[in-house]
C-alpha positions in Angstrom: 2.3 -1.0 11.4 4.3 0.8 8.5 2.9 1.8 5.2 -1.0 1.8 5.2 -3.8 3.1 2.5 -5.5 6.1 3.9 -9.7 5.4 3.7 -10.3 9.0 4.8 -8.3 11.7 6.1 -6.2 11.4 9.2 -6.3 12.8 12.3 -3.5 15.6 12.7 -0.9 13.9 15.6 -0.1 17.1 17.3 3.7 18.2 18.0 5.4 17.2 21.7 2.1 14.8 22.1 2.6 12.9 25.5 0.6 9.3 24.3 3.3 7.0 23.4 3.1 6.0 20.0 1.9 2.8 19.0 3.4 2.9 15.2 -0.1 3.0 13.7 -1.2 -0.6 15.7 -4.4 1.1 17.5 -5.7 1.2 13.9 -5.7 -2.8 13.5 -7.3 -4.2 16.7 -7.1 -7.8 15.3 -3.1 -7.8 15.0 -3.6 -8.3 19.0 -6.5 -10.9 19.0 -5.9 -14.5 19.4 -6.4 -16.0 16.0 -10.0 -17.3 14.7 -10.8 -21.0 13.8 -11.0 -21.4 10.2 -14.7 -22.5 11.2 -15.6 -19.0 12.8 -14.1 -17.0 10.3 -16.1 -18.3 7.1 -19.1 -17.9 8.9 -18.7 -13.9 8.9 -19.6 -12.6 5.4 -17.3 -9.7 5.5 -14.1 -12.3 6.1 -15.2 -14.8 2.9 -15.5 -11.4 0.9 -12.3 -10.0 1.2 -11.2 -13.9 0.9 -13.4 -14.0 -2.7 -11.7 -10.1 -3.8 -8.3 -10.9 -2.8 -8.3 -14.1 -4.4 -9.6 -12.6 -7.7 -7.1 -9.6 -7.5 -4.3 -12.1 -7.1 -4.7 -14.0 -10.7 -6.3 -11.1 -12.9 -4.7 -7.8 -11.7 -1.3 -6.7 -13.5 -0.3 -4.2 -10.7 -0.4 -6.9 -8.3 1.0 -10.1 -10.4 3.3 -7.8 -11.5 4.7 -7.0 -8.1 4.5 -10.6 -6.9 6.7 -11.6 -9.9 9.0 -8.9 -9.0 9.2 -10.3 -5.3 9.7 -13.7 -6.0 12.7 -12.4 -8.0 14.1 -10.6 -5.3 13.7 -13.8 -3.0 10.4 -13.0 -1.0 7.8 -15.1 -2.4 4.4 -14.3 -1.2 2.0 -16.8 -0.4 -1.5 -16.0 -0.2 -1.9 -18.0 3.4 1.0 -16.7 5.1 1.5 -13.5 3.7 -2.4 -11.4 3.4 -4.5 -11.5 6.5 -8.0 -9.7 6.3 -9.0 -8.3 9.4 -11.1 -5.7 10.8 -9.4 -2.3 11.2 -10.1 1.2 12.0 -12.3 3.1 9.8 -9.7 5.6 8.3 -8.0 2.9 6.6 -8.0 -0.1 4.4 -5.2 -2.3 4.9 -1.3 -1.6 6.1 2.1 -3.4 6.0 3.1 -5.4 8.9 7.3 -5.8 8.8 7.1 -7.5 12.0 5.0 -10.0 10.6 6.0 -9.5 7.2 2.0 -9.2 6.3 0.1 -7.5 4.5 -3.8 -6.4 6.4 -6.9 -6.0 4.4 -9.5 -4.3 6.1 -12.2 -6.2 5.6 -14.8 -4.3 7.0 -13.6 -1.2 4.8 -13.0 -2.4 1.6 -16.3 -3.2 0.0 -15.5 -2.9 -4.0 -13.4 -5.1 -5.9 -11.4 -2.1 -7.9 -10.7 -1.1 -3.6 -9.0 -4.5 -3.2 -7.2 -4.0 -6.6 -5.7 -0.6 -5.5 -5.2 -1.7 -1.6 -3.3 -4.8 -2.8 -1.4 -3.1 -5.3 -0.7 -0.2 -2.9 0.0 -2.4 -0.1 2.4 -4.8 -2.3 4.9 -1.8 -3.0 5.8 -1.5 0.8 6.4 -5.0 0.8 8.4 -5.0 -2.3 10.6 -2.3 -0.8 10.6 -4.1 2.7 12.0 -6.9 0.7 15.0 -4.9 -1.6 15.7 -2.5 0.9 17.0 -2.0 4.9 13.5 0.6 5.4 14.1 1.6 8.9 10.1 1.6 9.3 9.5 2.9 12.8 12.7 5.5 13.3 13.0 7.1 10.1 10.1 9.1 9.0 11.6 9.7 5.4 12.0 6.2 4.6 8.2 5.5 5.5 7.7 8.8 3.6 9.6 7.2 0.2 7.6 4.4 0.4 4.4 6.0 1.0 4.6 8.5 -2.4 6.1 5.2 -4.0 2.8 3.6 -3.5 0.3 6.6 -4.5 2.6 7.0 -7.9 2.3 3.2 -8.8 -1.0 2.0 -7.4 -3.2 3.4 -9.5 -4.8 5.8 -6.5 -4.2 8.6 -8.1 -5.6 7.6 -11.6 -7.8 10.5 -13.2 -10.4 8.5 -12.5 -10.1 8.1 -8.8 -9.6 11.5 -8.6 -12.7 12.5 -10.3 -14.1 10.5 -8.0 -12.8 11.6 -5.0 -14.3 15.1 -6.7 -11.2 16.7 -7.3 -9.7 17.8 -10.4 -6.7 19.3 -11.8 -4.4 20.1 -15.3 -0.9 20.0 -15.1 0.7 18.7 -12.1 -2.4 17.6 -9.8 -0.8 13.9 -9.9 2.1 14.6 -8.4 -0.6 16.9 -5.8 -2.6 13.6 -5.1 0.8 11.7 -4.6 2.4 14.3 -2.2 -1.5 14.7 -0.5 -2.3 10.6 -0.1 1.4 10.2 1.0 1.0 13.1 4.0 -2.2 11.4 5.0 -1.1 8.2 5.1 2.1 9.2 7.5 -0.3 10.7 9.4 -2.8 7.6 9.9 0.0 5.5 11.3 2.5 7.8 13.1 1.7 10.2 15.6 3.9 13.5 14.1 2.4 16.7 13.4 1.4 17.8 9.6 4.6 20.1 9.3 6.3 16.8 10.2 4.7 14.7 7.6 4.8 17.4 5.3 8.6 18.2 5.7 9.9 14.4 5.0 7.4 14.0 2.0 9.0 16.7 0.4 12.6 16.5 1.3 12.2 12.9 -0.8 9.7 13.3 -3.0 11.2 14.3 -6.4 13.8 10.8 -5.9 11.4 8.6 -4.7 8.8 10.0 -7.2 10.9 9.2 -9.9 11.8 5.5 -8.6 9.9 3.4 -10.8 10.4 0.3 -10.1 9.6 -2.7 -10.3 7.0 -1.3 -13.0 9.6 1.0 -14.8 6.8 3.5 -16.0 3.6 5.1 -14.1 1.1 2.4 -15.2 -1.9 5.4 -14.9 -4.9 2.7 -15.9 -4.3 -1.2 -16.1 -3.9 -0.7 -19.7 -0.4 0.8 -18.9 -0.1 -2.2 -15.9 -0.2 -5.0 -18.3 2.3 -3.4 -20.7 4.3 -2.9 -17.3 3.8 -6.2 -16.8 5.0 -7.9 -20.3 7.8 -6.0 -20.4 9.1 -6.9 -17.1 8.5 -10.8 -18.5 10.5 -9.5 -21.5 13.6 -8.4 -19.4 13.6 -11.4 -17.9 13.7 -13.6 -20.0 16.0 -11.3 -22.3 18.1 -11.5 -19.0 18.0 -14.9 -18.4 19.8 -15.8 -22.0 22.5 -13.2 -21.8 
């Protein structure tokens, strides 16, 4: 698996560690399982849920439609069918990025509130956005996961005031670009078996570029106040780019 949003912290992968790595698959057991019948699957609550959240994340959030407009643009239309898949995962996370499969894994037994879904979507949607405009070498290049990891804790929303105040921590100037440098180390280290220095060291050789790589948003939309304006301006340049 490549990018995926951290549910709690990580277990350290410790340096020269003989277990073969497994690219974060261990973490989502169903990737390997034979597919369910559409029959089998609706009769598990926790499947028609995430089903229900997705569905209602899709045509009301402006993170995600804003990121799915962006997409289609670039010439990788999602469909909800082919492209989301919820499944039961690990508990330390809530859903990944598949570029093998080029899907996107909602944890389904992990992500319980609607404004989860809205932030795993969103957060899950940037990897595939830059899966789609970019050659990420995924599994070889530790700094290209790490670019698209703080990518996705700038833009997502996950490290709204909020979320943070939640979370119980708090800060004044600077502690966003903290949570983006922290959720971006944890999530390297919940899919890749490196030690923290090594997580740690390609987060912050890329960090102030990939920080300030906005798109397809073109601001930090910090509530979804800020994700709808995102969102009508990105309309705007399209359609101002369409009649030039």
């Amino acid at each position: 698996m490549d990018g995926a949003e951290a549910a709690a912290p990580a277990a350290e992968g410790k340096a020269g560690e003989e277990e073969e790595d497994d690219l974060g698959y261990r973490l989502f057991p169903d990737r390997n399982k034979k597919p369910q019948s559409f029959l089998v699957r609706s009769l598990f609550t926790f499947h028609n849920k995430c089903q229900l959240m997705l569905r209602m994340t899709l045509d009301t959030n402006p993170y995600a439609q804003l990121l799915l407009e962006a997409m289609k643009q670039s010439g990788c239309t999602v469909f909800n069918d082919r492209h989301f898949s919820c499944e039961n995962c690990d508990g330390c996370v809530s859903g990944g990025f598949d570029s093998a499969t080029s899907q996107i894994v909602l944890c389904q037994n992990n992500i319980r509130q609607q404004s989860h879904m809205n932030r795993v979507v969103t957060h899950e949607l940037i990897h595939a956005f830059d899966h789609c405009r970019a050659h990420v070498d995924w599994f070889k290049n530790v700094k290209h996961l790490a670019c698209s990891e703080i990518r996705a804790a700038n833009l997502s929303g996950d490290c709204t005031l909020m979320n943070e105040i939640a979370r119980f921590k708090f800060g004044l100037k600077g502690h966003h670009q903290t949570c983006v440098r922290d959720r971006a180390i944890r999530s390297i280290l919940a899919v890749r078996k490196v030690s923290k220095e090594t997580a740690e060291k390609a987060v912050d050789e890329v960090f102030d570029a990939c920080f300030n790589d906005l798109e397809p948003f073109g601001r930090i939309p910090h509530s979804k106040t800020d994700a709808k304006r995102a969102y009508r301006d990105f309309q705007n340049r399209d359609r101002y780019n369409a009649n030039l």
